[in-house]
N, C-alpha and C positions, 0 to 999 in steps of 0.2 A: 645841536638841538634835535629832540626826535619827534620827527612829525608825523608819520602815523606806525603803527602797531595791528599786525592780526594774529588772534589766539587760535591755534586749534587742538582741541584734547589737551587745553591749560585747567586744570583746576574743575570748574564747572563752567566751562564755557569750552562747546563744541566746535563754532566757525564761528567767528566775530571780529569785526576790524571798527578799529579808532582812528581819528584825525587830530592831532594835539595843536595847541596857539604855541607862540615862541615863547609866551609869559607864564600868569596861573592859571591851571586846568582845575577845577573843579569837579570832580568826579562826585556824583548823587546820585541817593537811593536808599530806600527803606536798607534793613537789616537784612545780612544774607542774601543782597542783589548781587554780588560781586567786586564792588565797588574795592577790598582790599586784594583779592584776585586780582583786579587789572593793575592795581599797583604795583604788587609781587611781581608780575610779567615784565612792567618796564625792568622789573630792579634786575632781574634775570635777565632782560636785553644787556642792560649795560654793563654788570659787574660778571655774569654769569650764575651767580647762584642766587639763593634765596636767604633774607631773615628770618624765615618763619619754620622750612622745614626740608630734610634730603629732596635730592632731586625728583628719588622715584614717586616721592608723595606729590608733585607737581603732576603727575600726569592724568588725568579725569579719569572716572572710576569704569572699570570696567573695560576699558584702552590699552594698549599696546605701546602708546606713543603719545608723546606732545611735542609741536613746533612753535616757534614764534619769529616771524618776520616783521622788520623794519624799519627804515629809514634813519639814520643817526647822519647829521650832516650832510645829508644827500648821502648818503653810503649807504647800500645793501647790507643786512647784518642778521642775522639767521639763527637760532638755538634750535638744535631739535633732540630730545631723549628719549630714546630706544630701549623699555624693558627687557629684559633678559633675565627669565626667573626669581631670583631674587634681587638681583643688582641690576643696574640701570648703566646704560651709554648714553655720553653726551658730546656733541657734536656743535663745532660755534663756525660760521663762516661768517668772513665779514671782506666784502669786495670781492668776493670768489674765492677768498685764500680760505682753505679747512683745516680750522685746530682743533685738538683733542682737548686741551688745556688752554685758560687764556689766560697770556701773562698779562701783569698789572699793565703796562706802557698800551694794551692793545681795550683796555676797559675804556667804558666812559666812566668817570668820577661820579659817583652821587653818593647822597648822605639823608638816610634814614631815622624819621622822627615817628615816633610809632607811640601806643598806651600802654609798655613795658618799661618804656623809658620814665614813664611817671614814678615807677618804684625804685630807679636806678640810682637814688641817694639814701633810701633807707630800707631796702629788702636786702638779700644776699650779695654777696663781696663776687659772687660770679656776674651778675648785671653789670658791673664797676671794672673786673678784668674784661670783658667781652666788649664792653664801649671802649676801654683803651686799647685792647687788642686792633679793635676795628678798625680805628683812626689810622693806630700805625700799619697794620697790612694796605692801608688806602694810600699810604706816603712810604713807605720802604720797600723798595724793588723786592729783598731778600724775604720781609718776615711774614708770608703768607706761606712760603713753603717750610721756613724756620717754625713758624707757630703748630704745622699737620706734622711736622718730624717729634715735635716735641711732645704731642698728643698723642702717636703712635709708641714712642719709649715708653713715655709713662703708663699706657695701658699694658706694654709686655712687662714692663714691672712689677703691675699688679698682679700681671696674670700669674706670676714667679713667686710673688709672696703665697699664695693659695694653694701652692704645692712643697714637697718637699726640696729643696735646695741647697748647695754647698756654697761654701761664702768665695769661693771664686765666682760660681756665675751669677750671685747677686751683686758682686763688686765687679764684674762688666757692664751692667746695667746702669749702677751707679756712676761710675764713669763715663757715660755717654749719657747721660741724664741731667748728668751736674752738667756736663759740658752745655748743651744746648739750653737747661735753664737758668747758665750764667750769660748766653745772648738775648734769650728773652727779658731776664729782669734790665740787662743793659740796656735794651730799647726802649724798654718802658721808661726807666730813670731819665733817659736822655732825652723823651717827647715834654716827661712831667717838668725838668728843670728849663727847658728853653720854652713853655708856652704858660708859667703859671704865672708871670707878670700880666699877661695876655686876659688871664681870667679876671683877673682883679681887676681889671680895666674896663671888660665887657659887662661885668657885674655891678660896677658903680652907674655905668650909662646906666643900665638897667634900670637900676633900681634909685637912679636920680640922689646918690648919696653917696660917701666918699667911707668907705668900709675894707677892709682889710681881709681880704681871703688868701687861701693856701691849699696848693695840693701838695700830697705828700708819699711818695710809694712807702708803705707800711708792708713789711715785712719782717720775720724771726733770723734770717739770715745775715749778716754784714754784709755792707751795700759797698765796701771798698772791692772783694774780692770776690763777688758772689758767687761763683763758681766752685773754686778752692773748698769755700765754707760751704755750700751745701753738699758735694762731694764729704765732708766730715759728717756734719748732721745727717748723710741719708746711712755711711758706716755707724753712727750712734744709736741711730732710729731703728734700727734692724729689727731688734726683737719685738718694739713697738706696733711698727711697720704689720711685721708677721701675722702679730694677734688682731690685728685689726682688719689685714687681708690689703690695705690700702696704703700708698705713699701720702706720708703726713705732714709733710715739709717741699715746698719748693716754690714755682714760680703762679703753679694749681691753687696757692692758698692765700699767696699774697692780698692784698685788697690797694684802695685808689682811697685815700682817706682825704676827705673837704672836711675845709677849716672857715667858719667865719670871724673875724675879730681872735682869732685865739680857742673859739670854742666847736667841736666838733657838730658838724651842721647835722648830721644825723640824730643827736641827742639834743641837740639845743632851738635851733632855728625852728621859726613858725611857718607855718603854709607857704604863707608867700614868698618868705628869703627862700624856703625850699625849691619854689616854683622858678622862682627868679636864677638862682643857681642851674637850676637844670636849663632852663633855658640858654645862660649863659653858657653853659658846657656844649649845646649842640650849636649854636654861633662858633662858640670857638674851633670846633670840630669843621664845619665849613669853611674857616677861615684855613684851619692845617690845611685839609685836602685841595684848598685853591690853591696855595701855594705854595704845594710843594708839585701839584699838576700843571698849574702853569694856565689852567683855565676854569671855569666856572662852574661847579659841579651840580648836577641835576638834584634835586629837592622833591623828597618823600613825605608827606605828610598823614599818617595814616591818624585821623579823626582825632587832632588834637586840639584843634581850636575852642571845641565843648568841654575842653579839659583846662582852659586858659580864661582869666578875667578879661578884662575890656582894653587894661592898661597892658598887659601882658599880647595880648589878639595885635594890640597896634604897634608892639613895638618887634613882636617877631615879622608884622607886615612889613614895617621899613627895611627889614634883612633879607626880604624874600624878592623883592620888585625888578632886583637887576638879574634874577636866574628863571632858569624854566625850572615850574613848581608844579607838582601833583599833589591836591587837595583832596580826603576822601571827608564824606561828610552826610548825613543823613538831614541836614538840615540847610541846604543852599544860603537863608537867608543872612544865616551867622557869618559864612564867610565872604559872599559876594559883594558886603557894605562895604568890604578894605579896599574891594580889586575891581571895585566900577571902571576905573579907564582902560582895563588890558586885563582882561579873564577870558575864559573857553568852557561854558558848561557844557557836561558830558553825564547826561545822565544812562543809568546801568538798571537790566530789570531780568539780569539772569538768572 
């Protein structure tokens, strides 16, 4: 549990300290008080980075630096980042030990529900990798440093196609390219097959009706050997590749494709099977990162409840009641009906 938080040179907030309840915090306040700023911070406490943006953009304008201390379990636990010209240092102590990096085993677990995620079933196929991406760096020791290796290939690839080049040193790139986005689409396959019975379960409670869904990793490559085969298609794609300046095949392009009854929820399903879906996929996504952490992961809530019906408001409330929950919200009285017996209002006027 993290029970208090103080920002300094975070965002728009100079010196400021919070005291959190074990349940839901309700965080209130007009527009541009801060209220998603101090969310950002917890998430920064715990996981170390940010959803919204690089590190150096976390540091209030015009500063040198931003810290954040606070309390996780009774444990001391510290961020603080250090501009340096154009690049930033970041610095995590937690009990006195100082790490430059922090591996996942040394995070707290939380999982972010945010008003991006409202477009996460029918905008771009990068919302849809970046949500599975997330899940699995929150549950795979390996693939937070698998996913920045794989991100770094691919930019020097690109960089390679926009110059002139010999098909030796385009065919080392693809070689280390196929390699590392034949571990990525295998993680991915391996989250999608063992948790989409999972979905259709959470989706029928949901939605009080016994309905057939399916996730599916959609991709151009064979999913037997995926490595092998994009190693060919990225030698095929060459010229392609070239004129385009971009790699146009691999693990970058794939998508997360939802299915209701047979029909792709993107083109077919209305508002609410929409709503209800997405809701069901961030349940389920709490439910991965409990257990495969072994404990209860902290709850982001960035101003979704004005984005959610009555039937939908109550039934994400029964998932939220046994974790500690950060609520941001410009309107207290919508969310504070569900969490009369065990709430912490926390209003913000930064």
């Amino acid at each position: 549990m993290i029970s208090d938080l103080r920002l300094r040179n975070f965002r728009s907030y100079t010196d400021e300290s919070f005291e959190f309840g074990e349940g839901v915090n309700i965080i209130v306040g007009p527009n541009a008080s801060g209220k998603t700023n101090l969310l950002e911070a917890v998430l920064v406490l715990c996981r170390g980075g940010s959803y919204r943006a690089p590190d150096r953009e976390l540091v209030g304008h015009g500063e040198e630096w931003a810290r954040l201390d606070g309390h996780v379990s009774d444990q001391e636990r510290s961020v603080k980042i250090q501009l340096q010209g154009d690049l930033s240092k970041k610095e995590h102590t937690i009990g006195g030990t100082v790490l430059k990096r922090l591996p996942l085993a040394r995070t707290v677990p939380a999982v972010v529900f945010e008003p991006n995620h409202m477009q996460l079933l029918t905008e771009s196929p990068d919302l849809r990798r970046d949500f599975l991406d997330d899940i699995i760096e929150q549950t795979v020791p390996v693939y937070g440093e698998l996913r920045r290796q794989y991100k770094r290939t691919l930019s020097q690839r690109n960089s390679l196609l926009k110059q002139d080049f010999t098909n030796d040193q385009i065919f080392v790139w693809n070689v280390r390219l196929s390699e590392l986005g034949g571990q990525v689409a295998g993680h991915r396959m391996a989250f999608i097959g063992e948790h989409k019975s999972q979905l259709t379960s959470l989706y029928n409670k949901l939605a009080g009706k016994r309905l057939k869904t399916d996730m599916v990793y959609e991709t151009k490559i064979p999913r037997g050997s995926y490595g092998s085969a994009m190693l060919k298609a990225l030698e095929a794609r060459t010229a392609i590749d070239r004129e385009r300046g971009f790699t146009t095949i691999g693990p970058h392009r794939d998508d997360l494709g939802l299915y209701l009854d047979g029909h792709a929820l993107a083109s077919s399903a209305s508002r609410g099977e929409t709503r209800t879906m997405l809701l069901a996929l961030k349940l389920l996504e709490v439910r991965s990162v409990e257990k495969a952490r072994g404990t209860k992961p902290v709850l982001l809530l960035d101003d979704v409840f004005s984005e959610l019906d009555g039937a939908r408001r109550r039934a994400l409330t029964d998932h939220l009641r046994d974790h500690q929950t950060f609520i941001t919200t410009t309107d207290a009285d919508i969310v504070v009906q569900h969490f009369l017996d065990n709430c912490t209002i926390i209003p913000t006027n930064n």
